[in-house]
N, C-alpha and C positions, 0 to 999 in steps of 0.2 A: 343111536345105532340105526333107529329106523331110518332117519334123513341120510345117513349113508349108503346105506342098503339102495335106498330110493337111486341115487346117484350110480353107484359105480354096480350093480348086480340090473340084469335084464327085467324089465317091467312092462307089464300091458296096461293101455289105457281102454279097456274098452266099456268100462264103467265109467260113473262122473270120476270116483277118488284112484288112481293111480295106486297099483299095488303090485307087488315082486313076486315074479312065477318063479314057482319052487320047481327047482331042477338041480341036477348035482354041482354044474356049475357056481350057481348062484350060494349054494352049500360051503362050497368051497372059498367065493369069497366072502361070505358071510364069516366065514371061519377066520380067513386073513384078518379082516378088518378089524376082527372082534382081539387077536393076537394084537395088532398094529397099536389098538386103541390102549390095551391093558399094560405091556410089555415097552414101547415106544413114544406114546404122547401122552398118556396120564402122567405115569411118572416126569415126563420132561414140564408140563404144565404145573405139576405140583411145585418142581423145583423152583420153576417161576413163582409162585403163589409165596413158598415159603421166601426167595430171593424179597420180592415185593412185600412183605411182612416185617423182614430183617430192616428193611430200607424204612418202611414208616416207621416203626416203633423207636427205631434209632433219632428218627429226625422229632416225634412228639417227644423225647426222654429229653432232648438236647433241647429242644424250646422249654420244656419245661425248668430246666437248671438253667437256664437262660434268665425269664422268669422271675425264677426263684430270688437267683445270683443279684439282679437288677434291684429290685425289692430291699434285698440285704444293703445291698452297696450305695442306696439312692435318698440316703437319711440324713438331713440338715445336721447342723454339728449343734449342740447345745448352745442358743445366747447366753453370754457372758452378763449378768447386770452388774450395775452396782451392789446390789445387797448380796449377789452370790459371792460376788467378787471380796466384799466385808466379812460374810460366812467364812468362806476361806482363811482368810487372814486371820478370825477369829480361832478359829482349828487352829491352826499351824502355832500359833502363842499357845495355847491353852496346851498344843502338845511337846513343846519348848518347858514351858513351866512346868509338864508332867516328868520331864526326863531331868531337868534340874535337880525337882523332889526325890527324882529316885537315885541322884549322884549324892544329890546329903545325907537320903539315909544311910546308903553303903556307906558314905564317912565316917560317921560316927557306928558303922557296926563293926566295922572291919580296922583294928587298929596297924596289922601292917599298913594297909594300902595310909595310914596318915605317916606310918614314920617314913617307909619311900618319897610321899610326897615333901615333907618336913625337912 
């Protein structure tokens, strides 16, 4: 306020530091400006600040899920060996022969399901 004061309100130099004669005018604009500043360019500045706040936080959220996303999606697929590949095989029989096991038991529990089949 003072640096505007300084500017647009009447001031003597007759000291080294420049300083505003108090008079009704000067009153007067001291009064505008201080309206001007409170009423008209804070809040328009702030709008900016908060505009400018909306815009970063958006652009760090988004690099971050960027990021993130990249991280997630950038992961070699499992090698294949031979002995995973025999593990498997080994499963898959071992779960073959489980499901066998459990069509014999029902056979012999369940006498309908043999005269349907019979």
């Amino acid at each position: 306020l003072e640096h505007l004061s300084e500017m647009y309100c009447q001031t003597s130099d007759e000291t080294a530091k420049r300083h505003v004669i108090e008079s009704d005018w000067n009153k007067v604009r001291r009064a505008i400006l201080r309206r001007a500043l409170a009423e008209e360019l804070y809040p328009m500045f702030w709008a900016e600040v908060q505009d400018y706040l909306i815009k970063m936080s958006s652009q760090v959220v988004c690099e971050a899920t960027r990021v993130k996303l990249t991280q997630m999606l950038d992961v070699k697929p499992a090698m294949e060996t031979d002995l995973t590949l025999n593990e498997a095989e080994d499963k898959l029989k071992q779960m073959r022969a489980e499901d066998d096991d459990v069509d014999l038991s029902r056979r012999r529990e369940d006498p309908d399901w043999i005269s349907e089949r019979g």
